[in-house]
Backbone as numpy.savetxt, mean C-alpha at the origin, in Angstrom:
# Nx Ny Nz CAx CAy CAz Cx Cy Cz
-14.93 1.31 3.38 -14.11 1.53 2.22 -13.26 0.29 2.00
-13.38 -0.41 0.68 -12.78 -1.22 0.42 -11.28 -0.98 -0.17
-10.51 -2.22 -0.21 -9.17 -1.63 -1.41 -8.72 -2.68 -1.29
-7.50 -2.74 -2.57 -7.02 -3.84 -3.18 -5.33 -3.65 -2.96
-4.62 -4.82 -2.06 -3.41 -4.40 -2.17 -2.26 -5.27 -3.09
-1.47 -4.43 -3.82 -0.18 -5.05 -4.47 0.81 -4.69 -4.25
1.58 -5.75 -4.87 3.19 -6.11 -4.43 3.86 -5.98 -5.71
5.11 -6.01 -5.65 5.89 -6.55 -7.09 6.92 -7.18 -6.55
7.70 -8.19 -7.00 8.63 -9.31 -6.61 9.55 -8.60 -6.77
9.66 -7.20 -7.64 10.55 -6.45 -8.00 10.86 -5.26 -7.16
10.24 -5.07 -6.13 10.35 -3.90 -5.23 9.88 -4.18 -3.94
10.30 -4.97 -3.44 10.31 -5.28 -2.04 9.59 -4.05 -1.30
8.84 -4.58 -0.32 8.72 -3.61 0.83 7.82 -2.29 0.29
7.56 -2.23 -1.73 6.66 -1.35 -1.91 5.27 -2.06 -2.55
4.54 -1.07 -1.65 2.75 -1.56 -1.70 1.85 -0.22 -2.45
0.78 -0.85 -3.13 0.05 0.39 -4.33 -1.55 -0.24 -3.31
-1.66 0.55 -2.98 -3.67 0.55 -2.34 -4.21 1.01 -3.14
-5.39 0.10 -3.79 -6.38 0.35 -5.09 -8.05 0.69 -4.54
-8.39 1.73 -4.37 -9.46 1.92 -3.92 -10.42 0.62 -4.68
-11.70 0.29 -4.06 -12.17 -0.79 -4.81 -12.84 -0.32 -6.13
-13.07 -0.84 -7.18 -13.29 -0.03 -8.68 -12.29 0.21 -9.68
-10.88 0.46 -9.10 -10.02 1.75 -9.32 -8.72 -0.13 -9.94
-8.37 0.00 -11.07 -7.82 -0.80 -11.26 -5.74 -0.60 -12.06
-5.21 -1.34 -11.80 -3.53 -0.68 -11.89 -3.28 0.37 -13.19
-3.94 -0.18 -14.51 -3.91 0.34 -15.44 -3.80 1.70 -15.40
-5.49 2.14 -14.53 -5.68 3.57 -14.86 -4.67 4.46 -13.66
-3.74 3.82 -13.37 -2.56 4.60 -12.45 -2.05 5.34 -13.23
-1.27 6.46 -13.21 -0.42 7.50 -13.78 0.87 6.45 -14.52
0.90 6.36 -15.69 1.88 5.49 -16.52 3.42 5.70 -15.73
3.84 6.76 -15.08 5.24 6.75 -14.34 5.18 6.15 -13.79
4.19 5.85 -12.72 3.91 4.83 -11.70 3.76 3.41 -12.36
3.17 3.33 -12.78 3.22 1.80 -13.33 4.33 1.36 -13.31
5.62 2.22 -14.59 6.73 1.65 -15.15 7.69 1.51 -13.58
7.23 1.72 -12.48 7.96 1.72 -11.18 7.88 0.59 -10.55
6.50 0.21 -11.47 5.73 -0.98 -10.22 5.79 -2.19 -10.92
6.90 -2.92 -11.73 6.67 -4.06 -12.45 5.93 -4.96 -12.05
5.44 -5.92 -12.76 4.78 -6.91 -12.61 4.07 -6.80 -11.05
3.05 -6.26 -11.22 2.19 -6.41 -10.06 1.21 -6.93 -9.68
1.32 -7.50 -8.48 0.21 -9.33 -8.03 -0.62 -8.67 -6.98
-1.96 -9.00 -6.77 -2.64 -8.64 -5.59 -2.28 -9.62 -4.49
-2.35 -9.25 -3.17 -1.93 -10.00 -2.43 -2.92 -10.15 -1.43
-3.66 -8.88 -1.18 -5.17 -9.33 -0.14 -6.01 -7.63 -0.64
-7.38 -8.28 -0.05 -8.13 -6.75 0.26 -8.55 -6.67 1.35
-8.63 -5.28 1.40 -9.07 -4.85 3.04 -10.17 -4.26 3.01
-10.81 -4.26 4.28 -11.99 -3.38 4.23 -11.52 -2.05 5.21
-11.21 -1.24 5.04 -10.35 -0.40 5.66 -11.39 0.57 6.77
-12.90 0.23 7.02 -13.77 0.70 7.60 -13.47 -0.36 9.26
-12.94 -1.50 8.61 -12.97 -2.25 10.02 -12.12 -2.60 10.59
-10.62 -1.76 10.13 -9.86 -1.57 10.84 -9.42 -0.45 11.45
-8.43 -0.30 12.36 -8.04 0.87 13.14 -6.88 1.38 12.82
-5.56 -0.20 12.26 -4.87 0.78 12.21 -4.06 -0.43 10.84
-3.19 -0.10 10.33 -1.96 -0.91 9.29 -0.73 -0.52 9.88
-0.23 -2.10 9.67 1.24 -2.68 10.04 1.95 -1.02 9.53
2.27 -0.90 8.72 3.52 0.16 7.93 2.91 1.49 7.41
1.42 2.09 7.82 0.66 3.01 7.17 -0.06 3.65 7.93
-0.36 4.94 7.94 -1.52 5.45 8.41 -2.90 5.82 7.67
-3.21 4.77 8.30 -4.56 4.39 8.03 -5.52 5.60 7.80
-5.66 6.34 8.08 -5.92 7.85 7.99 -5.41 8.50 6.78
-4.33 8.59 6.63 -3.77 9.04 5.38 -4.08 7.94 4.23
-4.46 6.80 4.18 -4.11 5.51 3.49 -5.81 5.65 3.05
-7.03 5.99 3.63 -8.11 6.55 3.12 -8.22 7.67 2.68
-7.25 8.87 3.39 -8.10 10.01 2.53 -7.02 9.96 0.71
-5.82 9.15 0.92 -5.62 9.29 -0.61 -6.11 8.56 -1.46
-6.92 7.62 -0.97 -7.86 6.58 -1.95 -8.96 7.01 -1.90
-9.63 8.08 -1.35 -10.62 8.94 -1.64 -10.40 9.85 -3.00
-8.78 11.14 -2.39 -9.24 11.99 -3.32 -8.51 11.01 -4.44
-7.29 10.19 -4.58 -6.70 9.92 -5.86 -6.84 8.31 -6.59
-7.51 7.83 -5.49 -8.02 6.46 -5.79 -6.85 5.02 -5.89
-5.69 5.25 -5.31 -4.57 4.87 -4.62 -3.87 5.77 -3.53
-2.55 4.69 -3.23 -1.94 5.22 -2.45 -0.76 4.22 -2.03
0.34 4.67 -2.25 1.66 4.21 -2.43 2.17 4.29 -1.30
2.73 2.61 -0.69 3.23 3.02 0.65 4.69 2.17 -0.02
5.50 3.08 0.62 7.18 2.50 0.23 8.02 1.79 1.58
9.03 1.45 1.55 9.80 0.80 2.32 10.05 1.21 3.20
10.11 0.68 5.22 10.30 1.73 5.99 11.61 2.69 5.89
11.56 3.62 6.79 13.25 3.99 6.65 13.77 3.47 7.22
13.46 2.67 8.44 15.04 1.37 9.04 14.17 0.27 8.49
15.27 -0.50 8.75 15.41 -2.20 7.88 14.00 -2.69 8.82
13.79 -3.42 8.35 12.74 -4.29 8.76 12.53 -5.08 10.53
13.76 -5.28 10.55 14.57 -5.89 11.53 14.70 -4.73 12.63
15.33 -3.84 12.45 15.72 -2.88 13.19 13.84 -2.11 14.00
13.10 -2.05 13.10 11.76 -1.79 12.93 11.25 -2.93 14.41
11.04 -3.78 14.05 10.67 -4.83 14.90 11.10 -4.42 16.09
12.69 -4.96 16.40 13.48 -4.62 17.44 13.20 -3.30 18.31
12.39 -2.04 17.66 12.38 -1.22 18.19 11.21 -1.02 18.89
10.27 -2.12 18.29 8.83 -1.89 19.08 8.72 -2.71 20.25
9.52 -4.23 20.07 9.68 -4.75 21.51 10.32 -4.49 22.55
9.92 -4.74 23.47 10.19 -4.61 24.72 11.76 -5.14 25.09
């Protein structure tokens, strides 16, 4: 399973997964007006990985199955704090 990921300069820390095919337009228009100006930033092949930095990968396919995205938002601690908590 392929997919397409974006960013907006305008919302930090939130990411839209585009099943491959499946392009920003045909997103639900609320969503769009959330997601200004949005840039692709890489694609994944999500078959040959195991797992994503900020997502479960599991959940991150079956909603680009049934809805053909999938919206991952900002963690709930800072970024920093995030890090700090996984090292040792």
């Amino acid at each position: 399973m392929r997919c397409k990921v974006l960013c907006s300069d305008k919302k930090p820390w939130h990411y839209i997964y585009l099943a491959e095919g499946k392009e920003f337009v045909e997103l639900p228009a609320a969503l769009q007006e959330q997601f200004p100006d949005p840039r692709e930033i890489m694609q994944l092949d999500l078959e040959r990985r195991k797992r994503l930095a900020h997502a479960d990968i599991a959940l991150v396919r079956k909603r680009l199955e049934e809805q053909g995205y999938y919206v991952q938002l900002p963690p709930e601690l800072p970024v920093e704090e995030e890090i700090a908590r996984r090292m040792p």
